[in-house]
C-alpha positions as CSV (number, residue, x, y, z in Angstrom):
1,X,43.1,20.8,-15.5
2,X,46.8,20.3,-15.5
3,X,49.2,18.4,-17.7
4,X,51.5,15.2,-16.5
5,X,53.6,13.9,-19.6
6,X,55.3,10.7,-18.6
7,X,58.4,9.3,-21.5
8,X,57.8,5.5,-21.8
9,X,60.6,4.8,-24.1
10,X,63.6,6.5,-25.8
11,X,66.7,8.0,-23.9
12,X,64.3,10.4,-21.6
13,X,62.0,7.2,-20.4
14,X,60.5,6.9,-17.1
15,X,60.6,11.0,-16.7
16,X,57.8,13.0,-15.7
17,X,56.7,16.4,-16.5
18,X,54.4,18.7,-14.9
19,X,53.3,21.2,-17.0
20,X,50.4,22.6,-14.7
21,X,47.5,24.6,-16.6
22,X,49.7,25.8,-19.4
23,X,47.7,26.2,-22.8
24,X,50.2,25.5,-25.3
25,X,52.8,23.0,-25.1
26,X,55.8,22.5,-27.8
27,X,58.2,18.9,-27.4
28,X,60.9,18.4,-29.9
29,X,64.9,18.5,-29.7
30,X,65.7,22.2,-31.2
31,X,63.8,25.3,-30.4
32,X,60.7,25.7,-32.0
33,X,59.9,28.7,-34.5
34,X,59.5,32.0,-32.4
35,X,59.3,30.7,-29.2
36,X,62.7,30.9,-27.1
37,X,62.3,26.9,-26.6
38,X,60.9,23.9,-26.6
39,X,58.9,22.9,-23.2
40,X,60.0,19.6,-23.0
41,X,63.2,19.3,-25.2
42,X,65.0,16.9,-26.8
43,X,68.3,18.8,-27.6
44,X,71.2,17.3,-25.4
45,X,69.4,13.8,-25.1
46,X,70.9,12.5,-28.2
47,X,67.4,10.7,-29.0
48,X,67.4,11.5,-32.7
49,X,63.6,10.4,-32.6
50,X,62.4,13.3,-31.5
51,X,61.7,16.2,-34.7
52,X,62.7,19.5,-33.9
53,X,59.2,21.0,-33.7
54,X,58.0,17.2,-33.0
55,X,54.6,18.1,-31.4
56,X,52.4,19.9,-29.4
57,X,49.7,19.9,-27.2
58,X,47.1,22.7,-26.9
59,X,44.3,23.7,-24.3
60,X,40.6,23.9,-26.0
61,X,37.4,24.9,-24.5
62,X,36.9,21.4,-24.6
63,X,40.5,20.2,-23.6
64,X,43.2,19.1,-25.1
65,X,44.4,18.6,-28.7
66,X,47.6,16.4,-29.7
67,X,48.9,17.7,-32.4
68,X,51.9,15.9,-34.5
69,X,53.9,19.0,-36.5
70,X,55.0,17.0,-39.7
71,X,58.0,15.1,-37.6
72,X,59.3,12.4,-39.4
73,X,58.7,9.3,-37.2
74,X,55.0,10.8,-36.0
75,X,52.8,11.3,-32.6
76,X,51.5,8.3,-31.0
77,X,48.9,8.3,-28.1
78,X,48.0,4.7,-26.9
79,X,49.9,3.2,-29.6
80,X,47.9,5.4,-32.8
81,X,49.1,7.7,-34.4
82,X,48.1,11.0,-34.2
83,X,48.1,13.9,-37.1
C-alpha cells in the first residue's frame, strides 16, 4: 500500500507527495529528533503553521496511524482533529 499526501492549504498547497511503502513518515518544518530530516518539510516554506516535529504517519499491521506530535495548531484529517 503506498502513501500520496496531497497539501490543500498553506504555502505548500496543491503539492503532492509520494511516499511509496515507507513505514514511518515524519512532516514538520525542522528536523525531527534523531532522524537526519523531516520527510516532508516545512523548513524554507516560511509556513509557520507547521510544528517542528508536526506529525507523523506510521504503517500498522492494520494500516495507517495519524499521529499529531504535540504541535501547536494540531493534525486534521477531513476536517477533525487528530491526537
Amino acid at each position: 500500500m503506498r502513501i500520496i499526501l496531497e497539501i490543500l492549504s498553506g504555502s505548500r498547497a496543491g503539492l503532492k507527495k509520494d511516499f511509496g511503502d515507507k513505514t514511518h513518515i515524519t512532516i514538520g518544518r525542522e528536523h525531527a529528533p534523531g532522524l537526519k530530516s523531516n520527510d516532508l518539510d516545512f523548513h524554507h516554506s516560511g509556513d509557520v503553521a507547521a510544528s517542528r516535529l508536526h506529525c507523523e504517519i506510521v504503517r500498522t499491521s492494520s494500516g495507517y496511524i495519524l499521529r499529531d506530535c504535540t504541535s501547536k495548531n494540531k493534525t486534521y484529517l477531513n476536517n477533525v482533529s487528530v491526537f
